[in-house]
N, C-alpha and C positions, 0 to 999 in steps of 0.2 A: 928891784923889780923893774921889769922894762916898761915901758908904757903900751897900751894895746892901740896896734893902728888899726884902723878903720880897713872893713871886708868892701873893697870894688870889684864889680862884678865887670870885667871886661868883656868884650864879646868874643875874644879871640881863645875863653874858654873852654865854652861847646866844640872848639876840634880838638881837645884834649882825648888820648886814650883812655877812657874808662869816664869820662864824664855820662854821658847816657845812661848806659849800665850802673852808676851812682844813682843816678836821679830816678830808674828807672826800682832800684832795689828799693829805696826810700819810696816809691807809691805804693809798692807791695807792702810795704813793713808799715806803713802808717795806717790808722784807723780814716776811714773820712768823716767830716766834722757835721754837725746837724744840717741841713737842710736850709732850717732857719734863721742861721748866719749868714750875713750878708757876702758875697762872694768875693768881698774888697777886702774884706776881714779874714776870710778864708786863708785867701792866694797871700795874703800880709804873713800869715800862723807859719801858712805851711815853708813857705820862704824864707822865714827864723827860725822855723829849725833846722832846714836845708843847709844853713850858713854856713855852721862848723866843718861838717861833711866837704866843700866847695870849699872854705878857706883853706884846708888839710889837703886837698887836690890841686889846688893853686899852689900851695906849699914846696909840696914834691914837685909838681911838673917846671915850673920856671923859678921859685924862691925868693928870695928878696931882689926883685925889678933895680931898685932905686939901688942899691949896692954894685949891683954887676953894672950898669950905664956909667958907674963912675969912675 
């Protein structure tokens, strides 16, 4: 089993093709969360489960960074 590395979120994401339309599909598909949660807590939820979505898009688009620079 490999080890899991850690999801960075660069910025040079968001001009990926299909990142929006991602992000965009995931507010439609998700429920929003009570009112009464704090909005720190919120924007924390909804951005764990965003991740796998965003690490699978990083994936495809550029793949292992640290392998091709070497």
């Amino acid at each position: 089993l490999k080890p899991k590395r850690p999801f960075k979120f660069t910025n040079d994401i968001e001009k990926y093709p299909g990142f929006l339309l991602l992000v965009e599909k995931y507010r439609e598909t998700t429920a929003p969360l009570f009112s009464s949660t704090s909005a720190l807590h919120r924007l924390a939820k909804k951005l764990k489960e965003l991740k796998p979505s965003l690490r699978g898009l990083s994936r495809n688009q550029v793949g292992d960074i640290t392998k091709k620079t070497k």
